[in-house]
Every structure is written in structure tokens, then in C-alpha cells.
C-alpha positions as a Markdown table, in Angstrom:
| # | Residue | x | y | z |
|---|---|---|---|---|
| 1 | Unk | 7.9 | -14.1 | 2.0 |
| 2 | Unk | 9.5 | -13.8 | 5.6 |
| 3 | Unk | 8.3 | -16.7 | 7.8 |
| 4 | Unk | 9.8 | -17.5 | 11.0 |
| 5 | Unk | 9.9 | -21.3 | 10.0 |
| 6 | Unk | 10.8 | -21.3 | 6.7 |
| 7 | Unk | 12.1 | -24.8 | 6.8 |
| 8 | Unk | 8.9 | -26.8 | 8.1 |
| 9 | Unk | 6.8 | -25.6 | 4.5 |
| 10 | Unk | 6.9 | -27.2 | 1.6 |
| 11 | Unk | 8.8 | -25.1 | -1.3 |
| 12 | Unk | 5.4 | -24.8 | -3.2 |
| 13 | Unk | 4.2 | -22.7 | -0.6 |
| 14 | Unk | 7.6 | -20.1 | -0.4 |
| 15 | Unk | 6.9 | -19.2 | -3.9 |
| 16 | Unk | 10.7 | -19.5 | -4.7 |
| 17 | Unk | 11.2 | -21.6 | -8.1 |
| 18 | Unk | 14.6 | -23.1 | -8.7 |
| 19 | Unk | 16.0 | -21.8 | -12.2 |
| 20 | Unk | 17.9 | -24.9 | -12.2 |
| 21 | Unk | 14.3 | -27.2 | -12.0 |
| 22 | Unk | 12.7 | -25.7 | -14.8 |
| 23 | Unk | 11.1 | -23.0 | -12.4 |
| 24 | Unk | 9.7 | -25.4 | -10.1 |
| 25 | Unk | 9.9 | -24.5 | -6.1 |
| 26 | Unk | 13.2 | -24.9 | -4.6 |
| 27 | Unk | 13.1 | -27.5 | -2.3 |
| 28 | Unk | 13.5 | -26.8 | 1.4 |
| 29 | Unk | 14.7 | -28.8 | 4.4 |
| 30 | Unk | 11.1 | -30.4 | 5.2 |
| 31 | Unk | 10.7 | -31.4 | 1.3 |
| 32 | Unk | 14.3 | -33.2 | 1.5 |
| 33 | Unk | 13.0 | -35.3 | 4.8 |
| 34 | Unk | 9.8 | -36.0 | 2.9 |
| 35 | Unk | 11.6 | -37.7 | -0.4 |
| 36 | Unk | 14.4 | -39.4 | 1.3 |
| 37 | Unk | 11.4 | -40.9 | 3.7 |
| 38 | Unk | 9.3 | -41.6 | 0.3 |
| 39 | Unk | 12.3 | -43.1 | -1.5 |
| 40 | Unk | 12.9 | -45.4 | 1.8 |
| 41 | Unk | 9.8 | -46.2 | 1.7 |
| 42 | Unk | 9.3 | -47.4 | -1.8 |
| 43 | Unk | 12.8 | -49.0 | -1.9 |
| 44 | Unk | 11.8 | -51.2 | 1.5 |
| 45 | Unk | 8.2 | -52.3 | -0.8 |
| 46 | Unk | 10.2 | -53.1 | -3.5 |
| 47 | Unk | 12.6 | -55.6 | -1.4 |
| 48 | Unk | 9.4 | -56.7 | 0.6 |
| 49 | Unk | 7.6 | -57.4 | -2.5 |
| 50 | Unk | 10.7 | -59.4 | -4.0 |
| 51 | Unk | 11.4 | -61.4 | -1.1 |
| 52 | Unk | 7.6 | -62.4 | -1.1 |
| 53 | Unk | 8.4 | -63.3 | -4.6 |
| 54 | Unk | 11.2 | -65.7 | -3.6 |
| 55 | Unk | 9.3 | -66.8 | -1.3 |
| 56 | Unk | 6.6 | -68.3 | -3.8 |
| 57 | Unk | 8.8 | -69.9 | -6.0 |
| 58 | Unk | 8.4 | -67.3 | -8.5 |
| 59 | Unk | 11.1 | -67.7 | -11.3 |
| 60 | Unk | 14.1 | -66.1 | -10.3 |
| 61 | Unk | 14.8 | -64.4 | -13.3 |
| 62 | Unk | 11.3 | -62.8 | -13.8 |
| 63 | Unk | 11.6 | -62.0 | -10.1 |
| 64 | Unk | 15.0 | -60.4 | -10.3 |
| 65 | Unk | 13.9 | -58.3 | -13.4 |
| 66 | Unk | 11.0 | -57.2 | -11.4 |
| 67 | Unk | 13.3 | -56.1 | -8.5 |
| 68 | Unk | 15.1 | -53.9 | -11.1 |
| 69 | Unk | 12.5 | -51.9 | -12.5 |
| 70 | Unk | 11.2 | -51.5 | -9.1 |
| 71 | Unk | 13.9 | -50.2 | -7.8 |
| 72 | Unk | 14.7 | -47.8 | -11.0 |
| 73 | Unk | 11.2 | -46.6 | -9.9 |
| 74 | Unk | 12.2 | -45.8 | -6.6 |
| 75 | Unk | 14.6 | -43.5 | -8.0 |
| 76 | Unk | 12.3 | -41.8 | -10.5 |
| 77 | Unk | 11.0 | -40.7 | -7.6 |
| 78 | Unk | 13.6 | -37.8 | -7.3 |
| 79 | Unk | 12.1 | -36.5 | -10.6 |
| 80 | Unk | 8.5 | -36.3 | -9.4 |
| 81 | Unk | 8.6 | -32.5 | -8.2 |
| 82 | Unk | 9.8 | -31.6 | -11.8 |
| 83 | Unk | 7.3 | -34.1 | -14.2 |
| 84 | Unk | 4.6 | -35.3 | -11.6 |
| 85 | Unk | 2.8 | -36.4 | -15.0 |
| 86 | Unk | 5.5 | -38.2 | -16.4 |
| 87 | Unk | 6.6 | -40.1 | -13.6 |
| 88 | Unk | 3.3 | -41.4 | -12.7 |
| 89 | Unk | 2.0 | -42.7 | -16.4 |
| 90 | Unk | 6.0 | -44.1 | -16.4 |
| 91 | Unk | 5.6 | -45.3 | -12.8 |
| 92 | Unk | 1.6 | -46.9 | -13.9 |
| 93 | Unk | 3.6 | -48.5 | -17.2 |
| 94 | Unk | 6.3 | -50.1 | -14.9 |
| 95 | Unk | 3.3 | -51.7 | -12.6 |
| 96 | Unk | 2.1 | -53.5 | -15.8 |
| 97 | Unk | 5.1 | -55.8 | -15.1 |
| 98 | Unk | 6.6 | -55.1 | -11.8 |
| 99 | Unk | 4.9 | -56.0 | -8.5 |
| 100 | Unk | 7.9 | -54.4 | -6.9 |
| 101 | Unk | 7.0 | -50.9 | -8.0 |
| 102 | Unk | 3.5 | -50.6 | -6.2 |
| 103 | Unk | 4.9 | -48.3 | -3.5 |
| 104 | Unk | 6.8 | -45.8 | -5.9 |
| 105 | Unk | 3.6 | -45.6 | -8.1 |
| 106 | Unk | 1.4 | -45.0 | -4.6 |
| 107 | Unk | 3.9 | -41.7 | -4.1 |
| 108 | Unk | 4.1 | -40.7 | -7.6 |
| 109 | Unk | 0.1 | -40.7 | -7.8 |
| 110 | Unk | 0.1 | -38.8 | -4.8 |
| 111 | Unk | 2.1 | -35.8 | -6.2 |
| 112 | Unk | 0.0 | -35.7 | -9.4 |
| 113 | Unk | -3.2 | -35.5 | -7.3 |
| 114 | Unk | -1.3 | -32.5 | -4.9 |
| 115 | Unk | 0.4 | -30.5 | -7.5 |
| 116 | Unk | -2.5 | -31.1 | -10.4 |
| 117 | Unk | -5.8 | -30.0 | -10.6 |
| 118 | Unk | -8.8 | -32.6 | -10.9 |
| 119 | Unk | -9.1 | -33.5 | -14.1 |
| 120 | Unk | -5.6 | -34.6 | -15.0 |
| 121 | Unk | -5.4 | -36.0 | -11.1 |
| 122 | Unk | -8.5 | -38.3 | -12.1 |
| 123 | Unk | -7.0 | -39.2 | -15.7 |
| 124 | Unk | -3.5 | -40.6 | -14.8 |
| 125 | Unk | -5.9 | -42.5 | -11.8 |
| 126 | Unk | -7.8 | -44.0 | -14.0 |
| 127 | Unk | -4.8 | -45.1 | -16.6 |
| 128 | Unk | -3.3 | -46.6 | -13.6 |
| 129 | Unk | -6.4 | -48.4 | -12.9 |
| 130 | Unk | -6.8 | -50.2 | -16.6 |
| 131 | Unk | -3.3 | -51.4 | -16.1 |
| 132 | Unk | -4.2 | -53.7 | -13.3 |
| 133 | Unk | -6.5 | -55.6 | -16.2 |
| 134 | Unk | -3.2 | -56.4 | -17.4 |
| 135 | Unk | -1.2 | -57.4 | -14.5 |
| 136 | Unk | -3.0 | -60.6 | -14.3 |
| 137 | Unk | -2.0 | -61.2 | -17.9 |
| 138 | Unk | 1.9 | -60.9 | -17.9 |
| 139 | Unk | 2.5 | -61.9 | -14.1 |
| 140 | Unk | 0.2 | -64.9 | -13.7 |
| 141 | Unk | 2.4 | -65.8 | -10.9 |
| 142 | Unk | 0.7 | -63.5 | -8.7 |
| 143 | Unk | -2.2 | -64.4 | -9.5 |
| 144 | Unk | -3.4 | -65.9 | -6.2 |
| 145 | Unk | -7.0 | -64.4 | -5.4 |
| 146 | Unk | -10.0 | -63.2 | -8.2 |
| 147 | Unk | -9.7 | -60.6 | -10.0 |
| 148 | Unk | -12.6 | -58.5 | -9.3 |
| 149 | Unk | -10.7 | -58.8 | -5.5 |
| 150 | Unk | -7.7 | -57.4 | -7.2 |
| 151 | Unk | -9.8 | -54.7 | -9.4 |
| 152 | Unk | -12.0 | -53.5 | -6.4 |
| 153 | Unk | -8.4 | -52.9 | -3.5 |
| 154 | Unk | -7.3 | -51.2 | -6.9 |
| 155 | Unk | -10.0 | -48.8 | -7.3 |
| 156 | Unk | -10.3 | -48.2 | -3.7 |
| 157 | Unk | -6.4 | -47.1 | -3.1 |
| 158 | Unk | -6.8 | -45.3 | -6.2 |
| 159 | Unk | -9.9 | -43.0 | -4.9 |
| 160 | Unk | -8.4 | -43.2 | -1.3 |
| 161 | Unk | -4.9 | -41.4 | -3.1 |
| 162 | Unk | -6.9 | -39.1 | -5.0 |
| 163 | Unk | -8.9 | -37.6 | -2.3 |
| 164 | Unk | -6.0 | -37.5 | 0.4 |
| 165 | Unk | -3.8 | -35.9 | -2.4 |
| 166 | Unk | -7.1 | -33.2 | -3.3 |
| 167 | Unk | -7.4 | -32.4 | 0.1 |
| 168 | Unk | -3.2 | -31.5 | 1.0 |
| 169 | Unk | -3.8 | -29.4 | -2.5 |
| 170 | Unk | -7.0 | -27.9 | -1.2 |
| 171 | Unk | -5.3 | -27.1 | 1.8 |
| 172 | Unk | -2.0 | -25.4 | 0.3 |
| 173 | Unk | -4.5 | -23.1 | -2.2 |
| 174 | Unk | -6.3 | -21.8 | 0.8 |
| 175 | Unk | -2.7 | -20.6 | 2.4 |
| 176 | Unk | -1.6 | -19.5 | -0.7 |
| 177 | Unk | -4.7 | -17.5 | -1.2 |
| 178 | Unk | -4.3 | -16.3 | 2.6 |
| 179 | Unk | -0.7 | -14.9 | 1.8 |
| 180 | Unk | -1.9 | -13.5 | -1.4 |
| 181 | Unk | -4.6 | -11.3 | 0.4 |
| 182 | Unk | -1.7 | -10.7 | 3.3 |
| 183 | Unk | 0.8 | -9.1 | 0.7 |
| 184 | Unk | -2.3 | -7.1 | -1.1 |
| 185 | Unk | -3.6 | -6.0 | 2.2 |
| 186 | Unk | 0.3 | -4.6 | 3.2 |
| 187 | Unk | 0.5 | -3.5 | -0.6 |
| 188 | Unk | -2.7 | -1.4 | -0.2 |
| 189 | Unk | -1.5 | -0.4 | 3.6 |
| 190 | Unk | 2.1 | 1.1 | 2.2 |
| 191 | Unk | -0.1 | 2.6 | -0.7 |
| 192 | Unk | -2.6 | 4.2 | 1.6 |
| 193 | Unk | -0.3 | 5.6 | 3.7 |
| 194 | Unk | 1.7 | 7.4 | 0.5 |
| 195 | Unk | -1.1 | 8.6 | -0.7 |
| 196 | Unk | -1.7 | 10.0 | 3.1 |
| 197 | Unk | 1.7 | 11.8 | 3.2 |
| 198 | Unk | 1.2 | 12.9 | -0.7 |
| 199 | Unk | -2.0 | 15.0 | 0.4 |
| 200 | Unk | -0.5 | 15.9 | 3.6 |
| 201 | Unk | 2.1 | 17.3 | 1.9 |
| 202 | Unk | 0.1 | 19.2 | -0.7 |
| 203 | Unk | -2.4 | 20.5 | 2.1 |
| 204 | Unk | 1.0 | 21.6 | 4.2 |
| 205 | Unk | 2.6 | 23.4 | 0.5 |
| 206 | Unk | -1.3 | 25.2 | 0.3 |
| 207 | Unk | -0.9 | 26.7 | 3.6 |
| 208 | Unk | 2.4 | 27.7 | 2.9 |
| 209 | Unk | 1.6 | 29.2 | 0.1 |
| 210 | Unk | -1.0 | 31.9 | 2.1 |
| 211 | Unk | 2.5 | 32.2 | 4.6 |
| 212 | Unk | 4.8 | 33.2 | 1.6 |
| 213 | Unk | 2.3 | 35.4 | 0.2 |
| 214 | Unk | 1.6 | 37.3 | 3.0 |
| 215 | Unk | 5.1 | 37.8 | 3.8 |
| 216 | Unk | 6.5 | 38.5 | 0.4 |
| 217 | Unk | 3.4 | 41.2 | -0.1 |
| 218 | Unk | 4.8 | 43.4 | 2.9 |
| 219 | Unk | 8.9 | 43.2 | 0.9 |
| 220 | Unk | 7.0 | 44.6 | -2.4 |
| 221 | Unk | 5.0 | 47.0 | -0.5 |
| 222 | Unk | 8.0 | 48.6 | 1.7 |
| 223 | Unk | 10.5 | 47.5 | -0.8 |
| 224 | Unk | 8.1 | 50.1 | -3.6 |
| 225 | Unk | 7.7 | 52.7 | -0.6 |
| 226 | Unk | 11.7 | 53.0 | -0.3 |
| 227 | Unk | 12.0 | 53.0 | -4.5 |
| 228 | Unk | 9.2 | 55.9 | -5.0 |
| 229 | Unk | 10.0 | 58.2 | -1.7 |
| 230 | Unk | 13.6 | 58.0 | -1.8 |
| 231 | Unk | 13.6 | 61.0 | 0.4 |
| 232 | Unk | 11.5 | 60.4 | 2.7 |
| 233 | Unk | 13.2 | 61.1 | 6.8 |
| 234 | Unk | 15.6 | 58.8 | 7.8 |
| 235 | Unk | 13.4 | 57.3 | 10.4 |
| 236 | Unk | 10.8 | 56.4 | 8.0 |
| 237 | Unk | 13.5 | 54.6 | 6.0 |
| 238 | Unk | 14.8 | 52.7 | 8.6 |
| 239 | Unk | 11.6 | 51.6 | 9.7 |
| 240 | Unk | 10.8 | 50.3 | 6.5 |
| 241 | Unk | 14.2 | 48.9 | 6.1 |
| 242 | Unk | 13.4 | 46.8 | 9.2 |
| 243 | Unk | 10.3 | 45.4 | 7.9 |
| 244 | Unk | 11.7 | 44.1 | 5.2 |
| 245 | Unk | 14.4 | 42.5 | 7.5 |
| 246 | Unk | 12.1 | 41.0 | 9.4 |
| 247 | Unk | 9.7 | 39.6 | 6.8 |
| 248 | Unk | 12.5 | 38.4 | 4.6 |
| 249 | Unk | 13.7 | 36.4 | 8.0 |
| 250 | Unk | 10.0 | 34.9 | 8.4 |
| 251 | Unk | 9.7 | 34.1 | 4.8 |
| 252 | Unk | 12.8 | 32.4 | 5.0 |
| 253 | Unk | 12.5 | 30.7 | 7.8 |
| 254 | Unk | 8.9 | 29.3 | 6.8 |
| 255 | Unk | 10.8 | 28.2 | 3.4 |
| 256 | Unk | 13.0 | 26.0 | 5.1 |
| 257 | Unk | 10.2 | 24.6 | 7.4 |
| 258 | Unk | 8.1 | 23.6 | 4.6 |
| 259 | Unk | 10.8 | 22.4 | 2.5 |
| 260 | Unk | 12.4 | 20.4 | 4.9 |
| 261 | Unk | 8.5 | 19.1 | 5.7 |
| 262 | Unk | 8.1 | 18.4 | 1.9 |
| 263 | Unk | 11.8 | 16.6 | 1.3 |
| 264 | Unk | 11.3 | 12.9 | 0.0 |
| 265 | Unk | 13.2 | 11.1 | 2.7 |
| 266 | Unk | 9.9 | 10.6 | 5.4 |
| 267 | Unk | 12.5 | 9.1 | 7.8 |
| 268 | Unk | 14.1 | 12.2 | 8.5 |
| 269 | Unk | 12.2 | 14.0 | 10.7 |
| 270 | Unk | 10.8 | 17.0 | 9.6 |
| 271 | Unk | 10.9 | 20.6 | 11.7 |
| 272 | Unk | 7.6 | 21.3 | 13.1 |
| 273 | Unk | 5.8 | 23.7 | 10.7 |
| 274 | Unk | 3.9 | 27.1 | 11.8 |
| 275 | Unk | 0.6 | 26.4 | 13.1 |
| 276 | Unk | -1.4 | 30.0 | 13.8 |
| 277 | Unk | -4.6 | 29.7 | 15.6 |
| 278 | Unk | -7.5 | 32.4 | 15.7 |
| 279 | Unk | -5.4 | 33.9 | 19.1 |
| 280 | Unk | -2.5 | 34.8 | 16.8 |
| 281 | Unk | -5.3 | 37.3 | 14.7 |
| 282 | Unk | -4.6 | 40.1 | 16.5 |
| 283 | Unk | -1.0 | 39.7 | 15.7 |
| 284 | Unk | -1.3 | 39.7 | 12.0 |
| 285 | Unk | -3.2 | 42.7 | 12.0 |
| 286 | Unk | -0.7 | 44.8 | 14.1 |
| 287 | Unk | 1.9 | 44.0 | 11.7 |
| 288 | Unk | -0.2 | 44.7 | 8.5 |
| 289 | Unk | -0.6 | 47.9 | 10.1 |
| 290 | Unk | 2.9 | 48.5 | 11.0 |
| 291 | Unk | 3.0 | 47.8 | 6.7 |
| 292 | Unk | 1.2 | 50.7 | 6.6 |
| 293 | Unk | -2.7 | 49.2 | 5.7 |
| 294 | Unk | -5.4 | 50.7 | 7.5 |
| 295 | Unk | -7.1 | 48.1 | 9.4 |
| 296 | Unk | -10.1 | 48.2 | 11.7 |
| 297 | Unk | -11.0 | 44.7 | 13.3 |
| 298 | Unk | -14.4 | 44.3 | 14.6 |
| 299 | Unk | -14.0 | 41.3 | 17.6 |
| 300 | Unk | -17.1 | 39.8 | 18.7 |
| 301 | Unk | -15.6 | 36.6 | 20.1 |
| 302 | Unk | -14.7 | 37.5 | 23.7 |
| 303 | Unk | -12.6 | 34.8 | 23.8 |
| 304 | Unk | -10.1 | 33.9 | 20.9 |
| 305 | Unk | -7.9 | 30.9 | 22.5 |
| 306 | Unk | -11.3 | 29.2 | 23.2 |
| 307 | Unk | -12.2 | 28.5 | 19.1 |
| 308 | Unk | -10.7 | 25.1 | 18.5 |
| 309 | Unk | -7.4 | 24.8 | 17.0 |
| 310 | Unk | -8.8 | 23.6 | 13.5 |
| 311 | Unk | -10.9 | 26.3 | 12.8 |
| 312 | Unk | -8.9 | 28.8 | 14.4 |
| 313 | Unk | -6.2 | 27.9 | 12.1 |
| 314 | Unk | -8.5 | 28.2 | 8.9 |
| 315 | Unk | -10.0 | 31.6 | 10.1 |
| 316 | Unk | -6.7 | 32.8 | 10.3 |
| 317 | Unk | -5.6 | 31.5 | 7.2 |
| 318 | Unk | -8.8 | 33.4 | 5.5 |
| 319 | Unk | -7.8 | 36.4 | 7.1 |
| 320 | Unk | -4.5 | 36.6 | 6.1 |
| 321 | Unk | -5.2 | 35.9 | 2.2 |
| 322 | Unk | -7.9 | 38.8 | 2.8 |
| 323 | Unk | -5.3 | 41.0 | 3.9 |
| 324 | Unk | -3.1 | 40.1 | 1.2 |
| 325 | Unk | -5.2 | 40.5 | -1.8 |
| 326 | Unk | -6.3 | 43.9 | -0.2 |
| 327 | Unk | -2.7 | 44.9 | -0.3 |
| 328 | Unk | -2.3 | 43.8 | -3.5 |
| 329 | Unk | -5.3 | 44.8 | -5.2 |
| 330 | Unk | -6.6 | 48.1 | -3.4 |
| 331 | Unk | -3.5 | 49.3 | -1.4 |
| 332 | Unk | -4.7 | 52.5 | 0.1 |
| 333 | Unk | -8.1 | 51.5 | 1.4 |
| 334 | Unk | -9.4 | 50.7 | 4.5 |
| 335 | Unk | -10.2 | 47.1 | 5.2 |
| 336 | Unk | -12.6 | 45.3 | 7.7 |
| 337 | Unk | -12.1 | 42.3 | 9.4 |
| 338 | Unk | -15.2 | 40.9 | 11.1 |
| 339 | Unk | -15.1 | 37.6 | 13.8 |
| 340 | Unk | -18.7 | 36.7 | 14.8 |
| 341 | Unk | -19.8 | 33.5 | 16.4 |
| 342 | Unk | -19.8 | 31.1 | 19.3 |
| 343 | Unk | -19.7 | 27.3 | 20.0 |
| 344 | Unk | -22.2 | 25.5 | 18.4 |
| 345 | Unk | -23.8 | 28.5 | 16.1 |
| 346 | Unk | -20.5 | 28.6 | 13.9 |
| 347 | Unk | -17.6 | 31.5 | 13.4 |
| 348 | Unk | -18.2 | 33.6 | 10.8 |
| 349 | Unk | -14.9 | 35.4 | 9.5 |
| 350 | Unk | -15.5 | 38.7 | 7.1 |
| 351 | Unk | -12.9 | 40.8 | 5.2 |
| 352 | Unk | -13.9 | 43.6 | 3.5 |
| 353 | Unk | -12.8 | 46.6 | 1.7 |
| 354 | Unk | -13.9 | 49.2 | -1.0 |
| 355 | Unk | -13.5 | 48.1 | -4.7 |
| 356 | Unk | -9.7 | 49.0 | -5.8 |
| 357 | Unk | -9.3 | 53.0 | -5.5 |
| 358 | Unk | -6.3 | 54.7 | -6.1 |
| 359 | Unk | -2.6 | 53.3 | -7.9 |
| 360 | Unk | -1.0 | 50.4 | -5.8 |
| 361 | Unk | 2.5 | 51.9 | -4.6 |
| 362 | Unk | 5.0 | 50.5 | -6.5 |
| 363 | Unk | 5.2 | 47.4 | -8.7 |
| 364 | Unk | 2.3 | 45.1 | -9.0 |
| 365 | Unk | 2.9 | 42.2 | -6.6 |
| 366 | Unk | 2.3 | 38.8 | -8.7 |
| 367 | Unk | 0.7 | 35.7 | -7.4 |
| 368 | Unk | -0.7 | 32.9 | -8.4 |
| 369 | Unk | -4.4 | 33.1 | -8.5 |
| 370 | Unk | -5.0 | 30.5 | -6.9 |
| 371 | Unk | -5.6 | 31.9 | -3.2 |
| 372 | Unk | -9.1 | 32.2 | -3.2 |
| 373 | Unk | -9.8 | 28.6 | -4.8 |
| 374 | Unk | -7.5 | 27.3 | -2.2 |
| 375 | Unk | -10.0 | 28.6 | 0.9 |
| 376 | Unk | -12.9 | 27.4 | -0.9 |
| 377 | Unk | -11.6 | 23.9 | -0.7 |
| 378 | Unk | -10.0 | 24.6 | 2.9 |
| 379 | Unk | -13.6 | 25.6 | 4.4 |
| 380 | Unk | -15.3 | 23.2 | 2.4 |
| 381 | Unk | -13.2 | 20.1 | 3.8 |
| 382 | Unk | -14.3 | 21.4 | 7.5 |
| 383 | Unk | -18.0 | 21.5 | 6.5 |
| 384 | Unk | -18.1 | 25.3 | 6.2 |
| 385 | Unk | -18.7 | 27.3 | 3.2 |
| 386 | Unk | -16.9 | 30.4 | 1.9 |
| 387 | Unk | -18.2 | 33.4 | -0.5 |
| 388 | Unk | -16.5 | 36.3 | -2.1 |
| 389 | Unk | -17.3 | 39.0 | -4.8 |
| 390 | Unk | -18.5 | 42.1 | -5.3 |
| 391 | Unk | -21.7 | 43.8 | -3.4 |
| 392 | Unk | -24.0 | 45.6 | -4.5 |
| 393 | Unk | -22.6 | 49.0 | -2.3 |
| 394 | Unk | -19.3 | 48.6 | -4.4 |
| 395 | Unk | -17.0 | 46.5 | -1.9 |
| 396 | Unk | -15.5 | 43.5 | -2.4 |
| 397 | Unk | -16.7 | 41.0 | 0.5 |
| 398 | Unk | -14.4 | 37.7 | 1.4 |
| 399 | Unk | -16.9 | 36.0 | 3.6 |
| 400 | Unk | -16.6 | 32.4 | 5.6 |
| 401 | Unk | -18.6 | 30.5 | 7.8 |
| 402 | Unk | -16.5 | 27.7 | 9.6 |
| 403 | Unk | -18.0 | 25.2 | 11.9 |
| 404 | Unk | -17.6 | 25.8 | 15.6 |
| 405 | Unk | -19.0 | 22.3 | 17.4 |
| 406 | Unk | -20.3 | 22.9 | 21.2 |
């Protein structure tokens, strides 16, 4: 627990148990002032209450014996932290004899009634109580007003201990309880916020994953276009041979952004990942073109750079896993890509191409199967909805509606 003044609270409240004490709290600076002033205290009762005795004429020998167990229970008083119980019943037995022990039995009562709950607090009260009916008895000496005088001060101090001692306990649970809801609270905070950067993280790997896929689609398309026309003009080669350069750079690149966004140490801070918006579109499509797809784009958004950055990012995203699964899964054909919308109606986002025709050039292209399950989860999260299949004129229709607020 850090506090700025550690040395003003009592140990119970640090939580920090001495292994020497039995696992009670180590004692701080305040708690050392408190029991030299206690054991002060009690040792300047106990010499009060024996020079009163001298005073009186009681016999010096009773009187002395009395100052010794007195002042033996001034010292117990260093054990009271350790056995609260067992000091006080020892401290109430003492007072049976000794006058002289009245203040270390007040301070020992007092620590049962703060460290103990209720029931025990009340018990070793009310033993201490039944010894004064004995007092009397063995020091007759003292004897000098009625008992029932004696019995009522008794039972007075004894209540007026207990509830001063309930109340200092009272108070110490409440700031326990208070720094136990602290430390959950900051738990629960630090738990929050890993479980913030765990999804921000997987959200950033999914949108990688429609990056890489793209990118490694146009290597296995040119890279199957070199391997099944090795004789195709040397300008067609070299073209091809620079796409592959230049998507094996982006890949790359866009590796080492998202792993260095993903690595463990969050203190490090992380390069700034790729963030398309719906004005980069037209982009994309030039170079799936330049792959060699046929691509017609049917723009009925005048202005692209005014769609909010959020949904502008998810369109393009949906686009680009269009264009890849078209690549992978009906190379050849011609695909359609459809904006429609304005502020406050929505932007719709269509891709759509002719049910697989002809042999995909060159090796199939894996992937994971997971693309389209990851857009339905990335428009449903903004509020839209997405749809794909197959219609009933024999294309196969990605379709998304993404909310676009006025």
C-alpha cells in the first residue's frame, strides 16, 4: 500500500504482518509513540496508586507486593498487540489483588475491544467486571466507600472502554474496506485496460489479415503468370516482375507495422499502422487492374473524402476482400464494384462477379476462410449489416450496408 504518511497509521491498517510477531502488523512509528505513552501512563498509575497506599497506612508489605504486580503489568503491556486476549483476562486476574494495575488493565481492555470483534470484546468486559466482587474481599484496605459505588464506576468504565474501543475498530474496518474497494477498483482498471489492448490488437491482426491477403493474392497471381507463359515478351515479364516487387515490399512493410503494433512490450511505441479510407478506393482498383483483373467501378458518391473515416475504412476493407476472393475464386471474370449512398441514408458497398468460370492461372492461392466472417462482424460492430451468396442470375453478390450519420 503506498501512502504518503506511512508513519502516522497504525500497522493494522498497512496490512504488513511481522513474521517475527506471529503474523501480526509490524508496528510503525505512531504505534511505538502510542505504547511507550500507554506504558508511561500505566507505570505513573501504578506509583500514584502505591503512594496513595502509603499514604493510608496500608501494610507495607501488601502494598509493596501490589506495586510489583502492577508494575509487571505495565510491562505486559508490550505483549498486548500479539495476545490482546491473554493480556487482558491476565491483566483482569492481577486487578483481583493489585490496585496498582488499574491503568494497565484500562489499556489492555482497550486493545481487546479494537482488535476483537463484539462478542469476545463484551466477554473479557464482563470477566473483568466479576473480579471487582472480589476486590473487596482480598484488599479490605481499600475498602473506603459501598460497594454498589465501587460496582456501578466499574461497570460504567467498563461500557465507556468498550464502546470508545468499538468505535476506533469501527472506524479502522471502514478504511480497510475503503482501500480494499481502491485496490479492486485499480485491479479491475489495469484489467480493463488489457483486455482493451487484447481486442485492439486482435481487431488491428483482422484488418491485417484483408492487407496480407490482398497483397499476397497479386505475388500468386503474377508469380503463376511468369511460371505458365515463360515466353511471354520481355516487357510483359518485367512488368510482372515489378509487381511482385512492389507487392512483396507492401506486404512486408505492413508485416512489420502490425507486428511491431502486436509485440508484448505496450511501452514501446508502436509504428503507426495503415489506415485506408473510402478516398484510397480508386487506388486499389487501379492496381488490381494493373494485376490484370477486369474491373469496372460504378461511383455514385460524388465525393469520396467526405464519408467519415470509420466507415470509409470498413468499405474499403469490404472491397478489398471482394477483390481478393474474385481473384482467387473466379480469376478471369469481370467484377463490379458498386458505392451508393449519402449522409444520413447509409453507403451501400457492392462487389460482384459471375460465378467462377474458367481455370484460375496458376496454383490455387490458400487462405484462411475466415474473410468473409471477419466483415460480417466488422459491419455488424458499426451497426450495418453485410450479405453475400449466390443470386438467382448466377453471380456471386458481396453486399454491405454501412451507416453513414448526417
Amino acid at each position: 500500500m503506498s501512502t504518503e504518511y506511512r508513519a502516522l497509521l497504525p500497522g493494522s491498517l498497512l496490512a504488513e504482518p511481522d513474521p517475527d510477531a506471529g503474523g501480526v502488523a509490524r508496528r510503525t512509528p505512531r504505534d511505538w509513540v502510542v505504547d511507550v505513552l500507554v506504558f508511561v501512563l500505566a507505570v505513573g498509575v501504578a506509583l500514584a496508586m502505591a503512594a496513595i497506599g502509603y499514604e493510608e497506612g496500608v501494610d507495607p508489605g501488601r502494598n509493596t507486593l501490589d506495586l510489583l504486580l502492577g508494575l509487571l503489568s505495565c510491562g505486559a503491556l508490550w505483549l498486548r498487540r500479539r495476545w490482546p486476549v491473554g493480556v487482558a483476562l491476565a491483566l483482569s486476574a492481577v486487578g483481583v489483588y493489585a490496585a496498582t494495575s488499574i491503568g494497565a488493565a484500562v489499556v489492555g481492555y482497550f486493545t481487546v475491544a479494537v482488535h476483537r470483534r463484539f462478542a469476545v470484546a463484551a466477554a473479557v468486559g464482563a470477566i473483568g467486571f466479576a473480579g471487582g466482587f472480589l476486590f473487596p474481599l482480598l484488599r479490605p484496605e481499600w475498602d473506603s466507600s459501598p460497594l454498589w459505588v465501587d460496582l456501578a464506576w466499574s461497570a460504567f468504565a467498563t461500557l465507556l472502554i468498550l464502546a470508545w474501543g468499538m468505535f476506533v475498530r469501527a472506524r479502522r474496518q471502514l478504511v480497510i474496506s475503503l482501500r480494499d474497494r481502491a485496490h479492486r477498483a485499480e485491479a479491475e482498471q489495469q484489467l480493463r485496460v488489457a483486455q482493451a489492448r487484447q481486442l485492439e490488437r486482435a481487431r488491428i491482426a483482422r484488418e491485417m489479415h484483408d492487407v496480407l491477403a490482398h497483397r499476397i493474392s497479386l505475388l500468386s497471381l503474377h508469380a503463376g503468370a511468369l511460371e505458365f507463359r515463360p515466353d511471354a515478351p520481355p516487357d510483359e515479364v518485367a512488368r510482372a516482375a515489378g509487381v511482385i516487387r512492389e507487392s512483396a515490399h507492401q506486404a512486408l512493410q505492413e508485416l512489420r507495422e502490425v507486428i511491431g503494433v502486436l509485440r508484448d512490450d505496450p511501452a514501446d511505441e508502436a509504428p503507426d499502422r495503415p489506415q485506408p479510407t473510402l478516398a484510397d478506393l480508386p487506388g486499389l482498383i487501379d492496381e488490381s487492374r494493373l494485376a490484370g483483373m477486369r474491373v469496372r467501378l460504378d461511383r455514385q458518391v460524388d465525393d469520396l473524402a467526405a464519408v467519415p473515416a470509420g466507415v470509409g475504412r470498413n468499405a474499403y476493407r469490404i472491397v478489398q476482400e471482394g477483390l481478393t476472393n474474385a481473384r482467387k475464386h473466379a480469376y478471369g471474370s469481370t467484377v463490379d464494384v458498386t458505392l451508393s449512398g449519402a449522409a444520413g441514408d447509409g453507403l451501400s458497398v457492392e462487389v460482384r462477379n459471375p460465378w467462377p468460370v474458367g481455370v484460375p492461372l496458376g496454383p490455387e492461392i490458400p487462405g484462411a476462410g475466415t474473410g468473409i466472417v471477419g466483415l460480417t462482424e466488422r459491419a455488424t460492430l458499426v451497426g450495418g449489416r453485410l450479405e453475400h451468396g449466390r443470386t438467382p442470375s448466377g453471380d456471386f453478390r458481396l453486399w454491405a450496408w454501412l451507416p453513414w450519420p448526417a
